[in-house]
ROVONU-133972 format. One record per residue (C-alpha): residue in one letter; y, x, z. Coordinates in steps of 0.1 Angstrom, whole numbers, plus 2048, in hexadecimal, padded with zeros to 3 digits. Each point is the difference from the previous one (the first is absolute). Example, Ala and Ser with C-alpha at 12.3 -4.5 7.8 and 13.67 -1.06 7.14 Angstrom:
// residues 2
A7D387B84E;S82280E7F9;
***
This chain:
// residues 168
X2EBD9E599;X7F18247FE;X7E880B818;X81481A812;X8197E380B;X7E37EF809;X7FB816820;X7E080A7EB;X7F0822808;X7DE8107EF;X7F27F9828;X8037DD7FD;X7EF7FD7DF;X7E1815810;X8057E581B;X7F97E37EA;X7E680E7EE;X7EB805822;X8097DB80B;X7F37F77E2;X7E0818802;X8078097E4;X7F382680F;X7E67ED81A;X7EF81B817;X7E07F27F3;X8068067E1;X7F18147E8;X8198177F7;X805824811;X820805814;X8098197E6;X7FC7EB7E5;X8107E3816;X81F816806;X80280B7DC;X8037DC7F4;X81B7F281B;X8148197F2;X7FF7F77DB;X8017DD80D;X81B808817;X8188147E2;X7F67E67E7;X80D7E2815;X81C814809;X80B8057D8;X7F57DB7FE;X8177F281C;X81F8167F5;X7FF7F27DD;X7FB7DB808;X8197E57FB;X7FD7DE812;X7ED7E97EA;X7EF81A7EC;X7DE7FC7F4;X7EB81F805;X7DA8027F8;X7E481780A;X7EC80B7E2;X7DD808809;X8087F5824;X7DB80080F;X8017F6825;X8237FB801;X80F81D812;X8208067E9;X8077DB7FB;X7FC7F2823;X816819810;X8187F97E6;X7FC7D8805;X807808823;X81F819801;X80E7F07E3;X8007D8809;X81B7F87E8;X7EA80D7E2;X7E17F07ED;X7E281A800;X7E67F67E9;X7DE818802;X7EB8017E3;X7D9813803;X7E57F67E7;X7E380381E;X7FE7DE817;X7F880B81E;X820817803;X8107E57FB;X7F17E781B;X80781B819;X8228057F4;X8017DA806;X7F8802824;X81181C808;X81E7EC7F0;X7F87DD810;X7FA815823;X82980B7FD;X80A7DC7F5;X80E80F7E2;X80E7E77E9;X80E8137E3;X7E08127F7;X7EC7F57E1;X7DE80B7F0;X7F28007E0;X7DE80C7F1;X8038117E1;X8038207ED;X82280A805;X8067FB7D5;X7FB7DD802;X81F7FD817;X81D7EF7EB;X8197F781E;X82280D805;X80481981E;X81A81D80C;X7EC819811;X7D98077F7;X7F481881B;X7DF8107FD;X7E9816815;X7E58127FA;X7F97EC7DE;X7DF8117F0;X7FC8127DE;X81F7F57E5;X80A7E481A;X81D813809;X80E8067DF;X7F97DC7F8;X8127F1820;X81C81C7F4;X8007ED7DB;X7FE7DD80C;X81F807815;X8168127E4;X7F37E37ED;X8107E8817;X81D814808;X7F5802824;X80281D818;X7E080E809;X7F081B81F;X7E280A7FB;X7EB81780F;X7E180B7E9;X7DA802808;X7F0825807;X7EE7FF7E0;X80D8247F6;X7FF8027DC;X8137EC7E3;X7E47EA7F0;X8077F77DA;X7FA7D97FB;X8047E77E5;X81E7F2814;X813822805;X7FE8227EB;X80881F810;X8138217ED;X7E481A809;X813826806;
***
């Protein structure tokens, strides 16, 4: 079912994400700032919803807190969303946050994102630091998944020993 047929709108997403607190009032984050990132959350999800299939197995690379993944969970009940974020304590409050909706087709795992092995039709990633967007973008084409990511602010290409960049 795609979200549009759904009854979905980019309002209800923002919705969800304040239920959730996901944007709290107490938080830490400027309105600005808060604004600027319900909107990348808001298209992302939108691509997101639009592409899945019932039964498809989408996973958050570099999911921190959750944001991308628990909306999905949530306006996508019919699909398995597995976050993946090497740092624990993003994890336990995706957890909460998760357990809080009564999601039950949310899963979590602790690990760099390379050491991921399992099958999956959608990686989705947002705001993933450094090369982690280019290797969410490899890991997908690797698995012959579709992928939307949104890259980090870091505003130059870095040469690694994972990726090589053609200098002009």
């Amino acid at each position: 079912m795609r979200f549009k047929d759904m009854g979905g709108s980019m309002g209800k997403i923002g919705n969800l994400l304040k239920e959730i607190q996901i944007f709290a009032k107490d938080g830490k984050m400027s309105s600005d700032r808060a604004l600027r990132k319900q909107q990348q959350l808001n298209n992302l999800v939108y691509v997101v919803a639009n592409q899945a299939k019932p039964g498809d197995r989408i996973v958050d690379f570099c999911s921190g807190g959750g944001h991308v993944g628990i909306v999905l969970a949530h306006i996508l009940p019919s699909c398995q969303v597995t976050l993946i974020e090497n740092k624990e304590l993003s994890l336990i409050r995706a957890k909460k946050r998760s357990d809080e909706l009564g999601l039950s087709n949310i899963w979590f795992i602790q690990a760099n994102m390379e050491y991921f092995t399992g099958m999956f039709n959608i990686g989705v990633a947002l705001h993933a630091c450094g090369v982690a967007t280019d290797m969410v973008i490899e890991h997908c084409i690797k698995t012959r998944a579709s992928f939307v990511t949104c890259p980090c602010c870091y505003g130059f290409i870095q040469n690694t020993s994972k990726f090589n960049f053609p200098k002009r």
